[in-house]
N, C-alpha and C positions, 0 to 999 in steps of 0.2 A: 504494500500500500504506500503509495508516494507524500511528499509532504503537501503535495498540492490536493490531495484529495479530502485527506484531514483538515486541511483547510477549507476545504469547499463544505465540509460535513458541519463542520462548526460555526460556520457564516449561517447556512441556511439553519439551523438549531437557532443561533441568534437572532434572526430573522424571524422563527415560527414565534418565539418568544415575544418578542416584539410585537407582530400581531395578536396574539396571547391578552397582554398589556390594551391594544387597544379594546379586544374585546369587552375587557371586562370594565373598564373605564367609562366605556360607551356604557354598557350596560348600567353602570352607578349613575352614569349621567343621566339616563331615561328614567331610571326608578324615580333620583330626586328632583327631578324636572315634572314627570306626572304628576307626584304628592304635593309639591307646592305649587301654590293659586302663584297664577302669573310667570312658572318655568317654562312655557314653551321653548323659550330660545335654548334654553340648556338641555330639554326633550332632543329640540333637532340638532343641537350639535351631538349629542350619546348616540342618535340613530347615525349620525354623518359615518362617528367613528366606529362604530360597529360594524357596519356598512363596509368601510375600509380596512378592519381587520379581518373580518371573515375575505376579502376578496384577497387580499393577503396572503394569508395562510394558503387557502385554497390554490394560488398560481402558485406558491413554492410548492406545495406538496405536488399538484398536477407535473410540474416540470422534472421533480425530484425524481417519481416514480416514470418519468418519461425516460429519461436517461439508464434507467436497467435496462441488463440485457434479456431477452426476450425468453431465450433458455437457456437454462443455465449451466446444459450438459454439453452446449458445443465445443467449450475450450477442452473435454477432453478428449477430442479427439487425435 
């Protein structure tokens, strides 16, 4: 395994994190934006970031899982 790979492993783990962070953020932000009279703005900004971390997450892992190899018994041939 190269140093360049571990590195790629570890960026995109920091990244899923990242969106992670937004998830849940957004989420705190919609809670406390519904409950109190007159949070709308803080509602739409919670969904903005939710919104942006799930779409996040989602393109790393689709890419992530793009780049396996397909099957994983050809290299012994």
């Amino acid at each position: 395994m190269s140093v360049l790979t571990i590195l790629k492993v570890i960026g995109r783990v920091f990244l899923i994190g990242i969106g992670l962070l937004f998830i849940a953020g957004g989420g705190l932000c919609v809670m406390f934006g519904t409950v109190n009279t007159g949070g709308g703005g803080m509602a739409l900004i919670g969904m903005a970031s939710l919104l942006l971390g799930v779409a996040g997450v989602w393109w790393i892992l689709r890419n992530w899982m793009r780049e396996r190899p397909e099957t994983e018994g050809e290299d012994a041939h």
